[in-house]
C-alpha positions, 0 to 999 in steps of 0.5 A: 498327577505327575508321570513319575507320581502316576506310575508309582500310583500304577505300583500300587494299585497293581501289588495290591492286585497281586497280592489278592490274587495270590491270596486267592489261588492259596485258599484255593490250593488249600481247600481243594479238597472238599470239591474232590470229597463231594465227588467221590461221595456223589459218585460211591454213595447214590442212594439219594436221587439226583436233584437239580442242586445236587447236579449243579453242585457236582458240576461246579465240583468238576469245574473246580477240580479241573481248574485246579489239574489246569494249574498244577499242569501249568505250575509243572510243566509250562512255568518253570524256572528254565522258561521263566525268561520266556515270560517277561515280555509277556503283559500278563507277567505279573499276574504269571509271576504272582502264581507260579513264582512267587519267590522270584 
């Protein structure tokens, strides 16, 4: 392959990532909300005794729920506009780009 064929190979392979990857955090902001649900049920409503599942499940909830406070955090205070050019050297850009600016 040549080089100029090679990088435009490299495009593509990488807008193909970006786009998964901004599918990816849309379903995840989207439907957020059954974790959060499952929380306040376990936590109002413990009539049942807690089993192993149960447990696992609550966790993998917290964990979800608090990835998800991580990334509006991100979102709000750290990625914005005015520190957008704070970010362009980064070699993560892109990735950073797909999620907290995707219409720059």
């Amino acid at each position: 392959m040549t080089g100029n064929k090679k990088l435009h190979f490299q495009a593509l392979i990488r807008t193909g990532y970006v786009s998964i990857i901004q599918c990816i955090d849309q379903v995840f902001t989207n439907l957020i909300f059954i974790p959060m649900i499952f929380v306040l049920y376990v936590k109002f409503r413990p009539k049942k005794p807690w089993t192993r599942r149960r447990r696992n499940t609550y966790l993998l909830c917290l964990v979800l729920i608090s990835l998800f406070l991580l990334r509006i955090f991100c979102e709000k205070f750290i990625f914005t506009p005015v520190n957008y050019p704070r970010f362009t050297d980064s070699g993560l850009f892109p990735l950073i780009r797909a999620i907290f600016y995707p219409g720059i």
